[in-house]
DSSP file (Angstrom, degrees, kcal/mol; ACC not computed):
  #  RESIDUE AA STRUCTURE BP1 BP2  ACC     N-H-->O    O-->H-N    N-H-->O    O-->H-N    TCO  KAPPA ALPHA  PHI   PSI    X-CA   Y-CA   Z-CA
    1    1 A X              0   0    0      0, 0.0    38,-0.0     0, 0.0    37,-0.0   0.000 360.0 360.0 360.0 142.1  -13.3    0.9  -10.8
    2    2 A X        -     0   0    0      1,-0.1     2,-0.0     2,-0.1    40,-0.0  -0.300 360.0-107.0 -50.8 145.0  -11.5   -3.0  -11.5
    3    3 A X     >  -     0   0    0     42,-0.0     4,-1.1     1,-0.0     3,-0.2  -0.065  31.0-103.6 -57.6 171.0  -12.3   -5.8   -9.3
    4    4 A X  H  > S+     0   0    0      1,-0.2     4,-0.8     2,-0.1    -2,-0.1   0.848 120.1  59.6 -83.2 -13.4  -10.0   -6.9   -7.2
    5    5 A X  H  4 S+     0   0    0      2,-0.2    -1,-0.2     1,-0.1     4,-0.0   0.681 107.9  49.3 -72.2 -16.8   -9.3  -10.1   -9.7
    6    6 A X  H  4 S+     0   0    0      2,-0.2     4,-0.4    -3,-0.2     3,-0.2   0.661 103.8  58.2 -48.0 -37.3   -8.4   -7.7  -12.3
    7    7 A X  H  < S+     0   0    0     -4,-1.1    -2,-0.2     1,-0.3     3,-0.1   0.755 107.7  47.1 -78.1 -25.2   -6.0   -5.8  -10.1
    8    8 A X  S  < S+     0   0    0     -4,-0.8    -1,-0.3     1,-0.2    -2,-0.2   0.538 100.4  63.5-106.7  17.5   -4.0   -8.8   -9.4
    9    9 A X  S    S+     0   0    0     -3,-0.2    -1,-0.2     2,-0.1    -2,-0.2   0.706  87.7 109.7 -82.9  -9.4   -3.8   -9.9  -13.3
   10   10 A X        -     0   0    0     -4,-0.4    -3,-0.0    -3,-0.1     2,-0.0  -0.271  69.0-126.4 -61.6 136.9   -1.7   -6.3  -13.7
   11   11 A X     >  -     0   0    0      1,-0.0     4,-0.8     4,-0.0     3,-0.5  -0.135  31.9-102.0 -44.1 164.1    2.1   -6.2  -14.4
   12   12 A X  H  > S+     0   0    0      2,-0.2     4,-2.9     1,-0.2    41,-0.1   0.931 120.6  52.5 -58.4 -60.1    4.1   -4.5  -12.4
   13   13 A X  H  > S+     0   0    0      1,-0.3     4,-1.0     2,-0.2    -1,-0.2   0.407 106.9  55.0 -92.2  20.0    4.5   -1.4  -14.7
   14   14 A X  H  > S+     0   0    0     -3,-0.5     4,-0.9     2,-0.2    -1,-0.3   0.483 107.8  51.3 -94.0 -11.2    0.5   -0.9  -15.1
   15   15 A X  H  X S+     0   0    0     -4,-0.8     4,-2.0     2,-0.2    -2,-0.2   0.979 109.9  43.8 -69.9 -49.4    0.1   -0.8  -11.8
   16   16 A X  H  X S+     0   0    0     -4,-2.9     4,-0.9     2,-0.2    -2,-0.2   0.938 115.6  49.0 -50.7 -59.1    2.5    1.6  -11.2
   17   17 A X  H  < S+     0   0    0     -4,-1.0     5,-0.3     1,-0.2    -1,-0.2   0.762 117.3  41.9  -8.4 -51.5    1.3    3.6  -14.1
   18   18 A X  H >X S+     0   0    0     -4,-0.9     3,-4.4     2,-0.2     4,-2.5   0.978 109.9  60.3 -70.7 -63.0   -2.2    3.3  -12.8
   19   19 A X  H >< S+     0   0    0     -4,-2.0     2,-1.7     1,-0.3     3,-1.5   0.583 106.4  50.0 -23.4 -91.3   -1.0    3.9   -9.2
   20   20 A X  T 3X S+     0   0    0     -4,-0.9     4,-0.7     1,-0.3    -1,-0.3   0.076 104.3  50.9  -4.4 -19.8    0.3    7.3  -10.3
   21   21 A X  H <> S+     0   0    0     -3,-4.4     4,-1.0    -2,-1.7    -1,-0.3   0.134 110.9  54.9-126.5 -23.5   -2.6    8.7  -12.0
   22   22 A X  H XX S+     0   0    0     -4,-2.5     3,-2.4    -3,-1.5     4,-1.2   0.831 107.7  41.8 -54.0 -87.5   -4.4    7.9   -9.1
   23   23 A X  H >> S+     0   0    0     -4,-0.3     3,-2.2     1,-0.3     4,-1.5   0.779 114.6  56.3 -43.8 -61.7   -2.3    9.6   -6.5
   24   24 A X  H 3X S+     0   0    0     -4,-0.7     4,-1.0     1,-0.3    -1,-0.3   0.666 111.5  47.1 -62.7 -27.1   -2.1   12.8   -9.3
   25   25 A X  H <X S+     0   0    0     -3,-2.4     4,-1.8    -4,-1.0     6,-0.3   0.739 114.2  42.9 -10.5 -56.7   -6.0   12.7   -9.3
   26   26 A X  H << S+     0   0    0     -3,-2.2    -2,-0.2    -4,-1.2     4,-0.2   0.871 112.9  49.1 -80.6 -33.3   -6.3   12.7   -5.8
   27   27 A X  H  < S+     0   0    0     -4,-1.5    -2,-0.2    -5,-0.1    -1,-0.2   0.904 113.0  57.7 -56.9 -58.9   -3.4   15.4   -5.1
   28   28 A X  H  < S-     0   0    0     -4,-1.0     2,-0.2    -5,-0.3    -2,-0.2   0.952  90.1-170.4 -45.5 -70.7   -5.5   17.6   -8.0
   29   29 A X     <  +     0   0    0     -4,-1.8    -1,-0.2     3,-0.0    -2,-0.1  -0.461  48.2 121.8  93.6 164.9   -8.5   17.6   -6.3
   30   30 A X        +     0   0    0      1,-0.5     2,-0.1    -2,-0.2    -4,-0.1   0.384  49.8 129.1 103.4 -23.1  -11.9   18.7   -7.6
   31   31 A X        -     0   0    0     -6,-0.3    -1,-0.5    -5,-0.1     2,-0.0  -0.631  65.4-121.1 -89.5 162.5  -13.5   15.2   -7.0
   32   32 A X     >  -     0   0    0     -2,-0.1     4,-2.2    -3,-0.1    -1,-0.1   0.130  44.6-104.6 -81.6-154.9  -16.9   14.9   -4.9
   33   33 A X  H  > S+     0   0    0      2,-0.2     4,-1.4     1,-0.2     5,-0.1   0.967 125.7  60.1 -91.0 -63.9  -15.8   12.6   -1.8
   34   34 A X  H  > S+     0   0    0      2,-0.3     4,-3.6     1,-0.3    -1,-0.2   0.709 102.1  54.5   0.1 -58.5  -17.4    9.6   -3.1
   35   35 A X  H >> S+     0   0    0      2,-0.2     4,-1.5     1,-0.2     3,-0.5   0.962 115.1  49.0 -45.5 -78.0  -14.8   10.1   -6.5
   36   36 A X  H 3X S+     0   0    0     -4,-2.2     4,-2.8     1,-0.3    -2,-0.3   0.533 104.9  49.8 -35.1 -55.9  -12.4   10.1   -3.8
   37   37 A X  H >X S+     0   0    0     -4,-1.4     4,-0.9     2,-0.2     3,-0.6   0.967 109.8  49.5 -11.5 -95.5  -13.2    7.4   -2.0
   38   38 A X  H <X S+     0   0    0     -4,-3.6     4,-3.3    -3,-0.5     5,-0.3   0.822 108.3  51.8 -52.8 -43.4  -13.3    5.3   -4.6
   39   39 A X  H 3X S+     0   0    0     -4,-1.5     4,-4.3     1,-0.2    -1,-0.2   0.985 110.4  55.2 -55.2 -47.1   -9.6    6.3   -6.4
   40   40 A X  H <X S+     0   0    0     -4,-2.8     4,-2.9    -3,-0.6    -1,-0.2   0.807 106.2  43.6 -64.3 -34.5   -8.2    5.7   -3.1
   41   41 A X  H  X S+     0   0    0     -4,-0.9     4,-1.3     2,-0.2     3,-0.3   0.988 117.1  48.0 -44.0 -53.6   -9.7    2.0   -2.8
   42   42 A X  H  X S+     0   0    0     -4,-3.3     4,-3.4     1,-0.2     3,-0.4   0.858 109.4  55.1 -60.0 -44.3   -8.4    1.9   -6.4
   43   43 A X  H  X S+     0   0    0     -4,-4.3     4,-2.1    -5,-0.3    -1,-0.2   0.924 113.1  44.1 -17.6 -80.0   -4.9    3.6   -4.5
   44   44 A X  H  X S+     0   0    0     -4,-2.9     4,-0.9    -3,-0.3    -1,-0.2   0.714 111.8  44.5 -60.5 -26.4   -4.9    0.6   -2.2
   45   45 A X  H >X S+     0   0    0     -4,-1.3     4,-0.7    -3,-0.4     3,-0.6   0.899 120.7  43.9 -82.4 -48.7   -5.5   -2.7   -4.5
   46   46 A X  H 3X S+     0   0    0     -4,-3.4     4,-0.9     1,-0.2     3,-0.4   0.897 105.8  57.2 -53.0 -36.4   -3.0   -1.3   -7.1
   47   47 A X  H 3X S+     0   0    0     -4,-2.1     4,-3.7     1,-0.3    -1,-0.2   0.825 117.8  42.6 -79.9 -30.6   -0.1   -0.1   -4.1
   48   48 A X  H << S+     0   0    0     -4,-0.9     4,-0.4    -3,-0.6    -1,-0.3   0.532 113.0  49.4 -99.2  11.3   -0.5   -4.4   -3.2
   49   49 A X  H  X S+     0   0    0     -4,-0.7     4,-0.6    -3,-0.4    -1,-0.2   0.545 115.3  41.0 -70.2 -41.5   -0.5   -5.3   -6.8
   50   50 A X  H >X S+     0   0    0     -4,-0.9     3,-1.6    -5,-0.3     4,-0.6   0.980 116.2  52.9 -76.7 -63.0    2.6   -3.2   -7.1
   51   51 A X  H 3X S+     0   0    0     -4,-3.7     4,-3.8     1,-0.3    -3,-0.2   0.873 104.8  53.6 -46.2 -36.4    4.1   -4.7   -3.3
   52   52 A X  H 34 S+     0   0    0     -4,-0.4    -1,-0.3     1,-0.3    -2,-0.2   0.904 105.9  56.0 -89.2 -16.8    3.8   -8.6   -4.3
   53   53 A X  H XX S+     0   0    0     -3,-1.6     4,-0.8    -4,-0.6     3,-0.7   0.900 108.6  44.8 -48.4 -39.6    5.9   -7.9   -7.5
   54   54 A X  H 3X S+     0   0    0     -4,-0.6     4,-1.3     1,-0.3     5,-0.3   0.815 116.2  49.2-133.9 -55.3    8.7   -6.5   -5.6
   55   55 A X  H 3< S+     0   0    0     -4,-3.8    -1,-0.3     1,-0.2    -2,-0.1   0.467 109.9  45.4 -92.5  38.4    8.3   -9.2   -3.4
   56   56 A X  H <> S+     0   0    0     -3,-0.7     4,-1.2     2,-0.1    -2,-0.3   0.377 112.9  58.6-126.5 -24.1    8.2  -12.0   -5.9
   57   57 A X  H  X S+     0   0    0     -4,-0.8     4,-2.7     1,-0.2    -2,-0.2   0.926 108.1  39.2 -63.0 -24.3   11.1  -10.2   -7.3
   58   58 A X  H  < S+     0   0    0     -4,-1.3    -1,-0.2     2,-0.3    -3,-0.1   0.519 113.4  57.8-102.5 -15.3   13.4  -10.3   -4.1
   59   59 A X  H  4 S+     0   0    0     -5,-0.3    -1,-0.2     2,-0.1    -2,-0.1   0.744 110.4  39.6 -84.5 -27.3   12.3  -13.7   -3.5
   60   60 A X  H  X S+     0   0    0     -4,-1.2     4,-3.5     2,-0.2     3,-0.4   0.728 112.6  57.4 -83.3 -34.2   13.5  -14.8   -6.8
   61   61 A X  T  < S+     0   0    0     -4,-2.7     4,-0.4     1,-0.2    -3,-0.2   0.510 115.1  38.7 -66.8  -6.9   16.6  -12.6   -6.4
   62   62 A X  T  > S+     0   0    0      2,-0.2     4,-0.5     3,-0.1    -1,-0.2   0.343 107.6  60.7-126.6  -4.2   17.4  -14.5   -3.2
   63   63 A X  H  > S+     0   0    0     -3,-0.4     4,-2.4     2,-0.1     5,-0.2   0.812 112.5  43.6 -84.8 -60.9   16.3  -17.9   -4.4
   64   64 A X  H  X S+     0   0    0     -4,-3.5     4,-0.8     1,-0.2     3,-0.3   0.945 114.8  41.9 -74.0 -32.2   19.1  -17.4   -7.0
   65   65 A X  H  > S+     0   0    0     -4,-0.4     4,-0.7    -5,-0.2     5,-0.4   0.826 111.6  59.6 -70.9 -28.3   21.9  -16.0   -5.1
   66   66 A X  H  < S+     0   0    0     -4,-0.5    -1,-0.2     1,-0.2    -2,-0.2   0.794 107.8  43.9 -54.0 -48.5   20.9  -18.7   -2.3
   67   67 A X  H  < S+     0   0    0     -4,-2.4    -2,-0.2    -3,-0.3    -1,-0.2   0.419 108.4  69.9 -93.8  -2.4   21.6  -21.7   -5.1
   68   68 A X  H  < S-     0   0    0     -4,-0.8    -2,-0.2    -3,-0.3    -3,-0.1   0.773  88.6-147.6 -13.4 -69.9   24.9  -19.5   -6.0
   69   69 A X     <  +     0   0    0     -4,-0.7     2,-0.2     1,-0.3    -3,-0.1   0.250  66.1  95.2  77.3 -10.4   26.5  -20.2   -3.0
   70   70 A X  S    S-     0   0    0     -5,-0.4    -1,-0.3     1,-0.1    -2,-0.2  -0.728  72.3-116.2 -91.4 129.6   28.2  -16.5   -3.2
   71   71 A X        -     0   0    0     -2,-0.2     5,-0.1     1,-0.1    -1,-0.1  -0.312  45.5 -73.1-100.0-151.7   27.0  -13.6   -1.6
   72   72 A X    >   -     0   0    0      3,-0.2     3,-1.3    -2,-0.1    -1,-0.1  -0.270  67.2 -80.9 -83.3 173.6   26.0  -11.1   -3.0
   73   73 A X  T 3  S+     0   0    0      1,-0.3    -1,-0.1     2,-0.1    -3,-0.0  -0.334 116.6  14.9 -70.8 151.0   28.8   -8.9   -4.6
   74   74 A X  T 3  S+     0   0    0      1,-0.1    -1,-0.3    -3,-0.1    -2,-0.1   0.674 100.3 103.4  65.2  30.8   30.7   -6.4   -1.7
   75   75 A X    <   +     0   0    0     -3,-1.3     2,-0.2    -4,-0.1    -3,-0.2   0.097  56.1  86.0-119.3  -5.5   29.1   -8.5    0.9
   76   76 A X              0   0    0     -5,-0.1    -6,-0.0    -4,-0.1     0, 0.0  -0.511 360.0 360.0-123.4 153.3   32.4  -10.5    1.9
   77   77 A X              0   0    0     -2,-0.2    -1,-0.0     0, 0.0     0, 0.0   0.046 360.0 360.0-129.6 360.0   34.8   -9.0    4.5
């Protein structure tokens, strides 16, 4: 398994990627517990790899609509 400084050089859509192939691994079955174990750490470093993109996106998405000065579209009454 990657270190955890590896896990946070990933993009967004290898993480997910990876994420995925986790979870369908773990879903499969057929690993000892140990396997298991270990995909599931892999589970958890990737799922915050994945979370602090989506929140560096939405922070940048609110940074710019904040220096806008509009809100966002269908947001007005």
């Amino acid at each position: 398994m990657a270190n955890t400084d590896e896990a946070t050089t990933l993009g967004y859509e290898q993480a997910r990627d990876e994420l995925i192939e986790v979870v369908r691994r773990l879903e499969a079955g057929g690993t000892t517990l140990e396997e298991s174990l270990a995909l599931w750490e892999r589970g958890e470093e990737l799922a915050k790899v994945c979370r602090r993109w989506l929140e560096g996106a939405r922070a940048r998405l609110d940074a710019a609509l904040s220096q806008g000065g509009d809100e966002p579209a269908g947001t007005a009454d």
